[in-house]
DSSP file (Angstrom, degrees, kcal/mol; ACC not computed):
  #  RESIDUE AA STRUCTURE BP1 BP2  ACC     N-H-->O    O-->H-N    N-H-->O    O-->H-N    TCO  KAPPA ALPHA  PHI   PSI    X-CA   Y-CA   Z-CA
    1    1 A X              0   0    0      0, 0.0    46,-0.1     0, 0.0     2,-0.0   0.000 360.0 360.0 360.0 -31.3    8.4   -0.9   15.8
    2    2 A X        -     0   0    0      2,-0.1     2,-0.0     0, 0.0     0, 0.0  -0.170 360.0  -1.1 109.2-165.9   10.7   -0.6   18.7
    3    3 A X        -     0   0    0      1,-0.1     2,-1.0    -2,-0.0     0, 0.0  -0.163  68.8-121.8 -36.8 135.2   12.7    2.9   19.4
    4    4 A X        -     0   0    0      1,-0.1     2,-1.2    -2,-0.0    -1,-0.1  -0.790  28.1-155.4-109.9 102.1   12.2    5.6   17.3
    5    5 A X    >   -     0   0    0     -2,-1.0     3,-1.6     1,-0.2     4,-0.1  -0.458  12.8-176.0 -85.3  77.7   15.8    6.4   16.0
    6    6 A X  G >   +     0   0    0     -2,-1.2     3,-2.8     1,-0.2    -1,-0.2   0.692  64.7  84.8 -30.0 -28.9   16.2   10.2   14.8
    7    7 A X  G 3  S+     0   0    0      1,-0.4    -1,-0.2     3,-0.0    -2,-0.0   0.571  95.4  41.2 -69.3   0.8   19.8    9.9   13.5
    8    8 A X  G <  S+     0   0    0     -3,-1.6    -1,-0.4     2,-0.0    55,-0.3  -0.048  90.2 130.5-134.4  22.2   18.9    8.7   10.2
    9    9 A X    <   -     0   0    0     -3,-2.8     2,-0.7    52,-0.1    51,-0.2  -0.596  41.9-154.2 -91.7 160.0   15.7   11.1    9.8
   10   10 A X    >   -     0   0    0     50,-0.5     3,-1.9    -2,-0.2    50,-0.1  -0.923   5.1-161.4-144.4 116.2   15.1   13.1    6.7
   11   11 A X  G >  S+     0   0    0     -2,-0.7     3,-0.6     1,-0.2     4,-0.5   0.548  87.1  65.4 -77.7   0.9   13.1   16.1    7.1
   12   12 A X  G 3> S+     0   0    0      1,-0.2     4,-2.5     2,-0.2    -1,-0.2   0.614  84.2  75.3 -80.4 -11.4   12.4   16.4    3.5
   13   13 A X  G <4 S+     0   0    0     -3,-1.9    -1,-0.2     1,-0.2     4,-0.2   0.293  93.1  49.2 -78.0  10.7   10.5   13.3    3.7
   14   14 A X  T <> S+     0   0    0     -3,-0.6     4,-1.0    44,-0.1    -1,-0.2   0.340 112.3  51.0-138.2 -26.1    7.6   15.1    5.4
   15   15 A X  H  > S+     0   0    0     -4,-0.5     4,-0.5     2,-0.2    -2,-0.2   0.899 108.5  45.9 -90.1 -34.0    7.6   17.7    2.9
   16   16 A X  H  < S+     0   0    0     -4,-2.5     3,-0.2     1,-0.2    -3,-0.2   0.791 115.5  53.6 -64.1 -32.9    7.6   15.4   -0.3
   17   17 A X  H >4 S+     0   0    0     40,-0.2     3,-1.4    -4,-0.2     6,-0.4   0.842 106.8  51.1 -52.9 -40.2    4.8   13.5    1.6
   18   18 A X  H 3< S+     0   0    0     -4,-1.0    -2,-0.2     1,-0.3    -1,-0.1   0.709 101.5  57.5 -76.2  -1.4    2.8   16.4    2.1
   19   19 A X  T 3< S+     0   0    0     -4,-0.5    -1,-0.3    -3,-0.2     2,-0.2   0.426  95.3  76.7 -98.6   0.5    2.8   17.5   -1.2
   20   20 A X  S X> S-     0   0    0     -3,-1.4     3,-2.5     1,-0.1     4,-1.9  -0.717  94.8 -86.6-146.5 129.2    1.2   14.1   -2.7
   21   21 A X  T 34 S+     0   0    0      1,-0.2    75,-0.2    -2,-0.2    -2,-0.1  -0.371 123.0  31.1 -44.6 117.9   -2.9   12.9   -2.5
   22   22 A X  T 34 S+     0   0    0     -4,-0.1    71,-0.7    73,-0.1     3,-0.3  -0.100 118.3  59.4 128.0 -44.7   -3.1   11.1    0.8
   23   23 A X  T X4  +     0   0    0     -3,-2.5     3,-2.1    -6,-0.4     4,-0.2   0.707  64.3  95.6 -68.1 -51.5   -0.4   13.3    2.5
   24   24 A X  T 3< S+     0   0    0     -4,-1.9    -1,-0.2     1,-0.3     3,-0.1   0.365  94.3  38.2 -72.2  -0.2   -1.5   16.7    2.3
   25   25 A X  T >  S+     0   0    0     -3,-0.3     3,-3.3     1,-0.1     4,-0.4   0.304  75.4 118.5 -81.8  -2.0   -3.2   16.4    6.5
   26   26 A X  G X  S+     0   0    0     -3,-2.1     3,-1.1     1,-0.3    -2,-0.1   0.643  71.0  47.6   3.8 -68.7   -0.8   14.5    7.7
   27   27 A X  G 3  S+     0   0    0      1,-0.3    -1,-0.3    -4,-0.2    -3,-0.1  -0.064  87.0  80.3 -89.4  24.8    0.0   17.1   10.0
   28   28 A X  G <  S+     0   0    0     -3,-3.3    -1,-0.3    58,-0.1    -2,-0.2   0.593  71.4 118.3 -99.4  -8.1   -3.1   17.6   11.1
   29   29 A X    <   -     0   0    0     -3,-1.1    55,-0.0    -4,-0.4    58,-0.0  -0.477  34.7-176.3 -50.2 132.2   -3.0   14.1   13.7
   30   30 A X        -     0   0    0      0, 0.0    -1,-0.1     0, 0.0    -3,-0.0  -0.046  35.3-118.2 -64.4  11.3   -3.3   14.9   16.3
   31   31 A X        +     0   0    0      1,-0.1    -2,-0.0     2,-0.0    21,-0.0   0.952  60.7 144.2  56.8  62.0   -2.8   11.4   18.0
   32   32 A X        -     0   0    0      1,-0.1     2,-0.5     0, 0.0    -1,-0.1   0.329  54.0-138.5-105.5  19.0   -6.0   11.5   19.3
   33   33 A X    >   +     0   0    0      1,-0.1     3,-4.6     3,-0.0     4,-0.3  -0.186  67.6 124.2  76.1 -42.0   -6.1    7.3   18.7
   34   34 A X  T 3> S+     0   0    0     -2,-0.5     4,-1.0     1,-0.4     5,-0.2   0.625  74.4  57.4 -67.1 -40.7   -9.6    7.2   17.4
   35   35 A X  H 3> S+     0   0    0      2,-0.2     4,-0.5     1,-0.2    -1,-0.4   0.626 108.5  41.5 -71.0 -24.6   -7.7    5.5   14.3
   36   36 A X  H X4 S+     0   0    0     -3,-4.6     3,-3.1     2,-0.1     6,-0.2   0.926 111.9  51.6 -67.3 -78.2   -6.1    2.7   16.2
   37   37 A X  H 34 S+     0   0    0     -4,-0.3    -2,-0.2     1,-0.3    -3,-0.1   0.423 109.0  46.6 -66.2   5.6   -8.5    1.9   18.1
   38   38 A X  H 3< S+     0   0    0     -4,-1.0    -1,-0.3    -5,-0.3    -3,-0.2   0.771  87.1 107.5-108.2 -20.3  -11.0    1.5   15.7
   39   39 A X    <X  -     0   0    0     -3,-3.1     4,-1.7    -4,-0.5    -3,-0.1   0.000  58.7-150.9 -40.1 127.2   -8.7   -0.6   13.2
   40   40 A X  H  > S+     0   0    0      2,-0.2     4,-1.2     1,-0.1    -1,-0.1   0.919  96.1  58.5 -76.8 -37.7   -9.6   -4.2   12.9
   41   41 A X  H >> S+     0   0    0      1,-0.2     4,-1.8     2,-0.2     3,-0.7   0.896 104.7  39.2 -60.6 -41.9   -5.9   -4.4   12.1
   42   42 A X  H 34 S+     0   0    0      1,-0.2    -1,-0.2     2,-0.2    -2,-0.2   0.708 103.8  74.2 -74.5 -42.5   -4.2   -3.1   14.8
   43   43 A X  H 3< S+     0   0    0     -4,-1.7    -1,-0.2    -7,-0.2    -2,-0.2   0.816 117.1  21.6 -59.4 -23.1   -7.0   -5.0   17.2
   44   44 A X  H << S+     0   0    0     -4,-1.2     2,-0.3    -3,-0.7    -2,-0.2   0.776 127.7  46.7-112.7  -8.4   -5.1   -8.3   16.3
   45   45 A X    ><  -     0   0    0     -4,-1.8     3,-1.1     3,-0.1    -1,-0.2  -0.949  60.6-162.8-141.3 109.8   -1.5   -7.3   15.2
   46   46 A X  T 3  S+     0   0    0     -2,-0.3     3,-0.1     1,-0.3    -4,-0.1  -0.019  81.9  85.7 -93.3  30.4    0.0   -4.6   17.9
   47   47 A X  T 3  S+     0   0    0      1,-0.3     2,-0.8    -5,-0.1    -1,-0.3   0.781  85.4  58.8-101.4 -60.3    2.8   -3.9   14.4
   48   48 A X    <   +     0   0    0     -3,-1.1     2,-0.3    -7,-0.2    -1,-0.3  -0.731  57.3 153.5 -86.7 116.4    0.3   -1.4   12.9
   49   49 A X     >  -     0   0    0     -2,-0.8     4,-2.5     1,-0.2   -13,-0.1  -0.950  35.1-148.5-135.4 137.6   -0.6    1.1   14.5
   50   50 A X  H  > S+     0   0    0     -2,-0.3     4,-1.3     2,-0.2     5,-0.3   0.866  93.8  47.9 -72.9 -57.8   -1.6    4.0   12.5
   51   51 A X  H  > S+     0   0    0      2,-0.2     4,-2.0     1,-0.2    -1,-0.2   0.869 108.4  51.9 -48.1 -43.3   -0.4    7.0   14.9
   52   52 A X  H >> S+     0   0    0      2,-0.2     4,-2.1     1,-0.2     3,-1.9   0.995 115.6  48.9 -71.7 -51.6    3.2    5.5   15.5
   53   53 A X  H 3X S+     0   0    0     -4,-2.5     4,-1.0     1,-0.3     3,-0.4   0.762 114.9  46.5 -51.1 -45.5    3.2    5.4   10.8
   54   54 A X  H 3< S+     0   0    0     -4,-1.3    -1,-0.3     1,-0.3    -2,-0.2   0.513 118.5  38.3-116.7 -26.1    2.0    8.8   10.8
   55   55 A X  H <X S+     0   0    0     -4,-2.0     4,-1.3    -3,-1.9    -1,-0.3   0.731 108.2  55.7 -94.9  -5.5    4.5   10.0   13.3
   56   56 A X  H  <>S+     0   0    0     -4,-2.1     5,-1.5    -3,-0.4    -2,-0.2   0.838 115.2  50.2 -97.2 -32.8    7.5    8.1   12.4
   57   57 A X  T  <5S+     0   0    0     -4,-1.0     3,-0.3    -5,-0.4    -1,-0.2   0.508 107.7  51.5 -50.1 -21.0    6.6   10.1    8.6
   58   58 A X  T  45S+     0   0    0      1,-0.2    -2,-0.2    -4,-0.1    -1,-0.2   0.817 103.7  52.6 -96.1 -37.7    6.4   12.8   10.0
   59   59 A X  T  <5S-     0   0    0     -4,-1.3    -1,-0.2   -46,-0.1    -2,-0.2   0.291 117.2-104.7 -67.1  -0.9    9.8   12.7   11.9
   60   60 A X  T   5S+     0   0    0     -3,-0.3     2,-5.1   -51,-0.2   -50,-0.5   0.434  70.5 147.7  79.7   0.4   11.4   11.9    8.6
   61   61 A X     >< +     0   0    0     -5,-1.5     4,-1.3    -6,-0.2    -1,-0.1  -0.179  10.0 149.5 -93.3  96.2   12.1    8.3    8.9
   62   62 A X  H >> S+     0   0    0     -2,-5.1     4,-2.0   -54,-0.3     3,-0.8   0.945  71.3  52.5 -66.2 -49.0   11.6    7.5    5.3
   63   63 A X  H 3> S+     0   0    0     -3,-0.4     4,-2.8   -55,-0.3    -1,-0.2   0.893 112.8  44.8 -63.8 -41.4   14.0    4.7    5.3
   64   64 A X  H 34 S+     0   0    0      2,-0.2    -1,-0.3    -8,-0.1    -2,-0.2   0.743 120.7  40.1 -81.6  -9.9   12.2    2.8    8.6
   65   65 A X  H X< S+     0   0    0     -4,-1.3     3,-3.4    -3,-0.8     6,-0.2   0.845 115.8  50.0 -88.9 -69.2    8.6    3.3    7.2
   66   66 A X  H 3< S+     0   0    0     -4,-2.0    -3,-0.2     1,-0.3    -2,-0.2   0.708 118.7  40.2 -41.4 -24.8    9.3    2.5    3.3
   67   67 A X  T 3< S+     0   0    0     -4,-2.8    -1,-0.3    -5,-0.3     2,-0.1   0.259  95.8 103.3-134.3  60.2   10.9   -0.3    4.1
   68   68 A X    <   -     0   0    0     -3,-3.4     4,-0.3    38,-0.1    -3,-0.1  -0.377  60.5-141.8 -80.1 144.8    8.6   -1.7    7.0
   69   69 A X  S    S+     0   0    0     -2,-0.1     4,-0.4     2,-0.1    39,-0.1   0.405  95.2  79.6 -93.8   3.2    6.2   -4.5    6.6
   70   70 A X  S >  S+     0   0    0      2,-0.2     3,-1.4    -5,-0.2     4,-0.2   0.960  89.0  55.1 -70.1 -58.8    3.9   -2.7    8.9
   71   71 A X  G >  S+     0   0    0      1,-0.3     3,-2.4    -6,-0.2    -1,-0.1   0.818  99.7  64.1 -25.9 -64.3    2.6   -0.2    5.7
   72   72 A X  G 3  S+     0   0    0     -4,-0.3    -1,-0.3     1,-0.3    -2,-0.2   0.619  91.2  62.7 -85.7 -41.7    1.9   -3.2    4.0
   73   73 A X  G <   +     0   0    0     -3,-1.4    -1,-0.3    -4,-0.4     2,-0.2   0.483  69.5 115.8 -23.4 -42.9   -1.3   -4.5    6.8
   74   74 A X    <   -     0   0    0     -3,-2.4   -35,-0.0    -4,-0.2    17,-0.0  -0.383  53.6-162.7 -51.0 124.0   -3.4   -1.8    6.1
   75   75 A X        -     0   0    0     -2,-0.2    -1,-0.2     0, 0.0    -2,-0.1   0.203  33.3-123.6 -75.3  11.7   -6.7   -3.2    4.5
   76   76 A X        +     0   0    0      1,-0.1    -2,-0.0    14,-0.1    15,-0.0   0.985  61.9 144.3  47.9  72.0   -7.8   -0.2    3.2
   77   77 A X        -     0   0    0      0, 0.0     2,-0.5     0, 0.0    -1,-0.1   0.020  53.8-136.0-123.8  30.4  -11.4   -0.3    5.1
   78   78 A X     >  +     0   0    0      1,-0.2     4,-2.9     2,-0.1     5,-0.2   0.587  63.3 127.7  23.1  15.2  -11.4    3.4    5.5
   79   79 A X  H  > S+     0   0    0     -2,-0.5     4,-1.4     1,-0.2    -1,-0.2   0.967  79.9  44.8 -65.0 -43.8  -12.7    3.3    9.5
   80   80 A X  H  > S+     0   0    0    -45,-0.2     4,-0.7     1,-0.2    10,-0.2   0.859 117.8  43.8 -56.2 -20.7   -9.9    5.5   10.7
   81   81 A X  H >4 S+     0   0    0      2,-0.2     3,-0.7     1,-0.1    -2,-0.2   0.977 116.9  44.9 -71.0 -44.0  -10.4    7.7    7.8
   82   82 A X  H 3< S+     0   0    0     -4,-2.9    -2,-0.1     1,-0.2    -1,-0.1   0.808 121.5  39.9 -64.9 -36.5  -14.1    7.7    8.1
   83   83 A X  H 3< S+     0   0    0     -4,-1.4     2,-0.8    -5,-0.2    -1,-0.2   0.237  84.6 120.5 -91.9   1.2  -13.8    8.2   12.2
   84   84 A X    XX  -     0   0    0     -4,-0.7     3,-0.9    -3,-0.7     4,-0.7  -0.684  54.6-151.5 -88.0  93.0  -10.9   10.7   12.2
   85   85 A X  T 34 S+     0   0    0     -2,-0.8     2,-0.2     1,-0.4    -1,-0.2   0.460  91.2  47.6 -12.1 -55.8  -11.9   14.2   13.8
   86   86 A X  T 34 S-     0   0    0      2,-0.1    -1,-0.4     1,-0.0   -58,-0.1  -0.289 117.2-106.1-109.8  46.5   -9.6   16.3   11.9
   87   87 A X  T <4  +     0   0    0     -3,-0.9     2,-0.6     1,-0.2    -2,-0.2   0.573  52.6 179.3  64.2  32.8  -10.4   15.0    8.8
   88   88 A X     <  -     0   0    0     -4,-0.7     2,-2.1    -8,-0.1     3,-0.2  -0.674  29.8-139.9 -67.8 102.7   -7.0   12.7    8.2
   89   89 A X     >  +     0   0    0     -2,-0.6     4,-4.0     1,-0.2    -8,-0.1  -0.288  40.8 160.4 -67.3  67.5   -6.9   11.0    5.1
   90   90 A X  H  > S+     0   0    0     -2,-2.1     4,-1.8     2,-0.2    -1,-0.2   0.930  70.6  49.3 -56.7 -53.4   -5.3    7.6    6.8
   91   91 A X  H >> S+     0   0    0     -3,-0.2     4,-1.2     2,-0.2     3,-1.0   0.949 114.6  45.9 -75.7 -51.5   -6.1    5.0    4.3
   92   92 A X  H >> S+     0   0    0      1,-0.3     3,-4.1     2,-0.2     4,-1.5   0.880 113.9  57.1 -36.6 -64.3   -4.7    7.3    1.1
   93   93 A X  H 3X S+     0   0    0     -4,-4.0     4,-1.0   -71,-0.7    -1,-0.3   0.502 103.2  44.0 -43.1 -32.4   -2.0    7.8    3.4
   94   94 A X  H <X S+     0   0    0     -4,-1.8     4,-0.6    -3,-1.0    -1,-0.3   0.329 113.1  52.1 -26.3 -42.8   -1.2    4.5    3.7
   95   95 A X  H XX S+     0   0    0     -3,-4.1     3,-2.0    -4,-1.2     4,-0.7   0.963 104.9  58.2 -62.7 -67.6   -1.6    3.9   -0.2
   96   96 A X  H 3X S+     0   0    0     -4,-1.5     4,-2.4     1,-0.3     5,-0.3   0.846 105.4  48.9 -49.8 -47.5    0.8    6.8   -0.6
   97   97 A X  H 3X S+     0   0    0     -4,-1.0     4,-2.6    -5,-0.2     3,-0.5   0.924 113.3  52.4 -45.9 -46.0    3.6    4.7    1.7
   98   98 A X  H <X S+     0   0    0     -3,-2.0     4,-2.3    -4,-0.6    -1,-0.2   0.751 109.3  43.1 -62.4 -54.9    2.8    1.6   -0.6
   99   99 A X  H  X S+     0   0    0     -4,-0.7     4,-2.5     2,-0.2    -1,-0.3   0.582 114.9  54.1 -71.3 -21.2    3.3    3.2   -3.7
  100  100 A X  H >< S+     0   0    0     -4,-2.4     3,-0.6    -3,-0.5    -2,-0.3   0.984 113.8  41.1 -61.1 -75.4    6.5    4.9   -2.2
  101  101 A X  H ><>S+     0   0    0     -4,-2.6     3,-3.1     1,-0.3     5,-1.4   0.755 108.6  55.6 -54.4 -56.6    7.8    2.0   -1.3
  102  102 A X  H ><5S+     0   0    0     -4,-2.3     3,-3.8     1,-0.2    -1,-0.3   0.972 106.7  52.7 -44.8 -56.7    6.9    0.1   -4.3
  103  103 A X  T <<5S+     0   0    0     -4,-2.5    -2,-0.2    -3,-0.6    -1,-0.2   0.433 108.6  59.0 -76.9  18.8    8.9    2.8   -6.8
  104  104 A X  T < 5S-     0   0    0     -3,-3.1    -1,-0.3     2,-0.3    -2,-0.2   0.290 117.4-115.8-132.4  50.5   11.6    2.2   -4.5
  105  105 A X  T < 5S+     0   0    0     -3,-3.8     2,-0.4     1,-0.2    -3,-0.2   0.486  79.5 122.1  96.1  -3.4   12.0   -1.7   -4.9
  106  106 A X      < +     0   0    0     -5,-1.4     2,-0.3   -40,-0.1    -2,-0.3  -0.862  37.2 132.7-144.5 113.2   10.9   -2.3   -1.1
  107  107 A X        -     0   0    0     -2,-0.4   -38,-0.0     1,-0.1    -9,-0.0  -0.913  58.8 -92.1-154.3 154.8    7.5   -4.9   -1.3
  108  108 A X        -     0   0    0     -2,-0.3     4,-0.4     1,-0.1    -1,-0.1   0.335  36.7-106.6 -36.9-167.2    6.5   -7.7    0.3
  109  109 A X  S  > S+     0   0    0      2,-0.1     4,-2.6     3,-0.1     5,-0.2   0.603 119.8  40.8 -99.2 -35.0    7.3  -11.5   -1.0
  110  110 A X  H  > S+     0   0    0      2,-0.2     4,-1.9     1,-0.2     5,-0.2   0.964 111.4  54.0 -95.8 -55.5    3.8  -12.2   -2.1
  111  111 A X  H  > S+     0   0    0      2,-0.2     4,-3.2     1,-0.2    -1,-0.2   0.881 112.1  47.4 -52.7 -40.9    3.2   -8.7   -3.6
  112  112 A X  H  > S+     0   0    0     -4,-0.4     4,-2.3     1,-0.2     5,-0.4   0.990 107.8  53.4 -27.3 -78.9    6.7   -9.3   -6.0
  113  113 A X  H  X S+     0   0    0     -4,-2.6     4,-1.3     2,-0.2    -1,-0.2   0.784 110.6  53.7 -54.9 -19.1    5.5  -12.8   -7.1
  114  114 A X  H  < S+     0   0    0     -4,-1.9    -1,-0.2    -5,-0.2     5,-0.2   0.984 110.9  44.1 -40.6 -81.3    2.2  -10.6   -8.2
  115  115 A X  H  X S+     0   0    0     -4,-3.2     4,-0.5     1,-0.2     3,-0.3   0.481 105.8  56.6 -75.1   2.6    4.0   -8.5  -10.0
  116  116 A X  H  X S+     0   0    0     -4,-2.3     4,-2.4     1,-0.2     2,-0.4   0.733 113.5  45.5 -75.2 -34.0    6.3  -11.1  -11.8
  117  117 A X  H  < S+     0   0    0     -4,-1.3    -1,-0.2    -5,-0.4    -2,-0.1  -0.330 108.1  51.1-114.0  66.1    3.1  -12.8  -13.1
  118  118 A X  H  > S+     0   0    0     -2,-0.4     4,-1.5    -3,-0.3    -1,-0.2  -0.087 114.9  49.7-130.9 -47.6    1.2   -9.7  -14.3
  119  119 A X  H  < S+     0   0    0     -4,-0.5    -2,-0.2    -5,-0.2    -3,-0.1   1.000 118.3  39.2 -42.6 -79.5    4.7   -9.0  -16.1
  120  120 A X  T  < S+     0   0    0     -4,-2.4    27,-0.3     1,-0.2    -3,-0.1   0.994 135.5  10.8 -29.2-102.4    4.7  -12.5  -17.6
  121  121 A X  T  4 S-     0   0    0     -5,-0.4    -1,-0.2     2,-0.1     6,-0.2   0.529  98.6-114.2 -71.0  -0.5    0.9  -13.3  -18.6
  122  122 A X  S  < S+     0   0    0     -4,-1.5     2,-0.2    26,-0.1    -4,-0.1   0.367  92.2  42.9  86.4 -23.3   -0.4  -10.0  -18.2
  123  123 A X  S    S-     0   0    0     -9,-0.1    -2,-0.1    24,-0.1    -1,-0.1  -0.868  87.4-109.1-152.9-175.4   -2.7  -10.8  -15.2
  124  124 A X  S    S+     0   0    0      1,-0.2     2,-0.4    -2,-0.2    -6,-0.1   0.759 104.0  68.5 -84.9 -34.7   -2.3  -12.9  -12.1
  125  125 A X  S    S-     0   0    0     -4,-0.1     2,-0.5    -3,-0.0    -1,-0.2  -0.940  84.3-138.3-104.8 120.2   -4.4  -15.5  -13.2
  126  126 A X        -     0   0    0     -2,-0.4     2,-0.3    -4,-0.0    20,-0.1  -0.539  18.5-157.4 -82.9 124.9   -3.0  -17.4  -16.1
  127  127 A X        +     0   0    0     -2,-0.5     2,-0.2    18,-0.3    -4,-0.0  -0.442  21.8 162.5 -75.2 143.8   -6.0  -18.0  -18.7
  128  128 A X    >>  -     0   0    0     -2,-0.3     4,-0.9     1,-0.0     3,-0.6  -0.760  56.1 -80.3-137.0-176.8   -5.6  -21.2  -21.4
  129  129 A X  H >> S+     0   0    0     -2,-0.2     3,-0.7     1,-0.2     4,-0.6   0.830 123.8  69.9 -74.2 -26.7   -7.8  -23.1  -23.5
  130  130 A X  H 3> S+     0   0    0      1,-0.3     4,-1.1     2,-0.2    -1,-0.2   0.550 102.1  42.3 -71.4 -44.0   -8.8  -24.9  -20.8
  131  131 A X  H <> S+     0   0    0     -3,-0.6     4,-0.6     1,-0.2    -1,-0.3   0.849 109.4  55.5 -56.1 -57.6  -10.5  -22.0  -19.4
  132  132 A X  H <X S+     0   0    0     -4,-0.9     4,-2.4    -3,-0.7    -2,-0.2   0.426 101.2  55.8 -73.5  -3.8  -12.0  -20.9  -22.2
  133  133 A X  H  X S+     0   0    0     -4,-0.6     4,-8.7     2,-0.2    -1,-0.2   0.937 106.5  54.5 -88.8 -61.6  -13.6  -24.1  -22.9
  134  134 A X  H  X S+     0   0    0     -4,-1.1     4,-0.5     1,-0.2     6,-0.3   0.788 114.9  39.7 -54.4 -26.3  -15.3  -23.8  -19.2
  135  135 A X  H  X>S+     0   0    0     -4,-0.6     5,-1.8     2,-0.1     4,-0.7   0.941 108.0  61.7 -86.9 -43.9  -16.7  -20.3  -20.1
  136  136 A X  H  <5S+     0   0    0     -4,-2.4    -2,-0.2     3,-0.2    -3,-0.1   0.921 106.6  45.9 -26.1 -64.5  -17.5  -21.6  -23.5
  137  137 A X  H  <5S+     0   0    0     -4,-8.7    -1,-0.2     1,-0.2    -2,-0.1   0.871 112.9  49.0 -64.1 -19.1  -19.9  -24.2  -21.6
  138  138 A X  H  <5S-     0   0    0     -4,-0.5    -2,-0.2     2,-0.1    -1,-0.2   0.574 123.6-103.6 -94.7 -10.8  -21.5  -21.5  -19.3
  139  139 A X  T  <5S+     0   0    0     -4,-0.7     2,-0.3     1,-0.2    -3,-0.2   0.341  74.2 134.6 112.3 -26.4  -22.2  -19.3  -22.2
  140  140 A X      < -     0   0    0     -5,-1.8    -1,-0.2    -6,-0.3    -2,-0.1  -0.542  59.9 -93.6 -86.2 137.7  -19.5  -16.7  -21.8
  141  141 A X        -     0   0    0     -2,-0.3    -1,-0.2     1,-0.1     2,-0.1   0.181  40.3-114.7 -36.4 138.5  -17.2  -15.2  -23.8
  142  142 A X        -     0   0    0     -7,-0.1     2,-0.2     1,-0.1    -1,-0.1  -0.603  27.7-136.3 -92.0 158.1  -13.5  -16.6  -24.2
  143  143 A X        -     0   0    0    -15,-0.2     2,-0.4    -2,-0.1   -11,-0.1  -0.629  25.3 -96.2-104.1 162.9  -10.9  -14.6  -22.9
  144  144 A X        -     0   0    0     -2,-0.2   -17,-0.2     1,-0.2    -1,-0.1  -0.469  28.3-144.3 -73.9 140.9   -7.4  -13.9  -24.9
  145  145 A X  S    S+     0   0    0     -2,-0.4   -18,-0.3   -19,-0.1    -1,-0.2   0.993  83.2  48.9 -74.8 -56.7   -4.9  -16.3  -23.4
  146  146 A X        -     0   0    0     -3,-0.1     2,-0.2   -20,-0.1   -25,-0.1  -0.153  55.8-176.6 -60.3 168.1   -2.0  -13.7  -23.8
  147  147 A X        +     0   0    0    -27,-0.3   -24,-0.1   -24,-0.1    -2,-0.0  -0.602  18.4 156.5-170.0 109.6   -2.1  -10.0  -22.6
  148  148 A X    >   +     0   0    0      1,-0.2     3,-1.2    -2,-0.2   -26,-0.1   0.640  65.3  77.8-112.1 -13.0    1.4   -8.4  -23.8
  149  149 A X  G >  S+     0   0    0      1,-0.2     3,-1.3     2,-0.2    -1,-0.2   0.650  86.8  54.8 -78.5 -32.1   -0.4   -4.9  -23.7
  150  150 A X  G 3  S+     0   0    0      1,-0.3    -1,-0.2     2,-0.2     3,-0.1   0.272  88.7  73.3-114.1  10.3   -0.2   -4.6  -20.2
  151  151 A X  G <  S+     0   0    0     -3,-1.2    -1,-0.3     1,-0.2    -2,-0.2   0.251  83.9  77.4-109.6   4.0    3.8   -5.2  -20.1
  152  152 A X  S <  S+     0   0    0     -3,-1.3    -1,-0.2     1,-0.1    -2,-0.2   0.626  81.6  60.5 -44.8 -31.0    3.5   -1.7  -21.5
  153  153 A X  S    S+     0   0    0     -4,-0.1    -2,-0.2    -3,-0.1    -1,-0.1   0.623 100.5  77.5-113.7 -32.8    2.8   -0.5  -17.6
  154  154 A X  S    S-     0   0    0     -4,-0.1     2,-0.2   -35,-0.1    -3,-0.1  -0.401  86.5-113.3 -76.4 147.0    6.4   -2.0  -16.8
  155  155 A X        -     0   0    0     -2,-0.1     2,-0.4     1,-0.0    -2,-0.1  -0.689  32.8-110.7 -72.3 163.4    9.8   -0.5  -17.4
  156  156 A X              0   0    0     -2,-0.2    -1,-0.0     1,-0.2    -4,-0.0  -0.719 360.0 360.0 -70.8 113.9   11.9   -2.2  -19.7
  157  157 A X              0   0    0     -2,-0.4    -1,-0.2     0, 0.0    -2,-0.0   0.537 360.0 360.0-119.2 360.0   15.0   -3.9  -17.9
């Protein structure tokens, strides 16, 4: 994460987090670690660390978290949340960055190519007859090969 540059911080960004599920303790870290050091992530990739995201949000730097690839690490296995003293909702918080960041264009490579073929087919995995033939033999119901319902959930561009 390097230097922590202020000139570009936006103190509204700490209030518009706080105001959002996931957000609203923020400011109750006290940077007491427990949340690093109990992260499986952070034990092999020294990029997340939970204290420096939660202060560098707090400091306003919207621009250097949302469009970070550190947010994106978190597994969501809720041991800092579960181990945090003052009751800091870390993995929501974490979500909340994700979803930021996603409504503003800012995702990984792999998460994109997701969401182009959820657009497309409707799911990730595209279903054919092919499929259905193999469920057919095992007894199971076939599934519909399309799913245009779910390009509802998109904007129109």
């Amino acid at each position: 994460m390097g230097k922590i540059n202020l000139d570009r911080a936006d103190p509204d960004f700490r209030r518009e987090l706080a105001k959002q599920p996931g957000g609203d303790k923020i400011s109750a870290c006290f940077t007491c670690r427990t949340c690093t050091a109990s992260c499986p992530i952070a034990a092999v990739n020294d990029t997340f660390d939970p204290v420096k995201i939660i202060r560098m949000a707090l400091y306003g730097l919207k621009e250097d978290v949302l469009k970070s690839d550190f947010i994106w690490l978190c597994s969501s296995c809720y041991t800092c949340q579960e181990r945090c003293p003052q009751g800091v909702r870390i993995t929501e918080f974490m979500t909340l960055l994700k979803n930021l960041a996603v409504k503003e264009g800012n995702m990984p490579t792999g998460i994109r190519a997701q969401q182009d073929l959820i657009k497309g087919e409707g799911r990730i995995y595209p279903i054919d007859d092919f499929d259905n033939k193999k469920r057919d033999k095992v007894g199971l119901p076939p599934i519909p090969t399309s799913c245009s319902v779910v390009k509802k959930l998109f904007p129109s561009e």
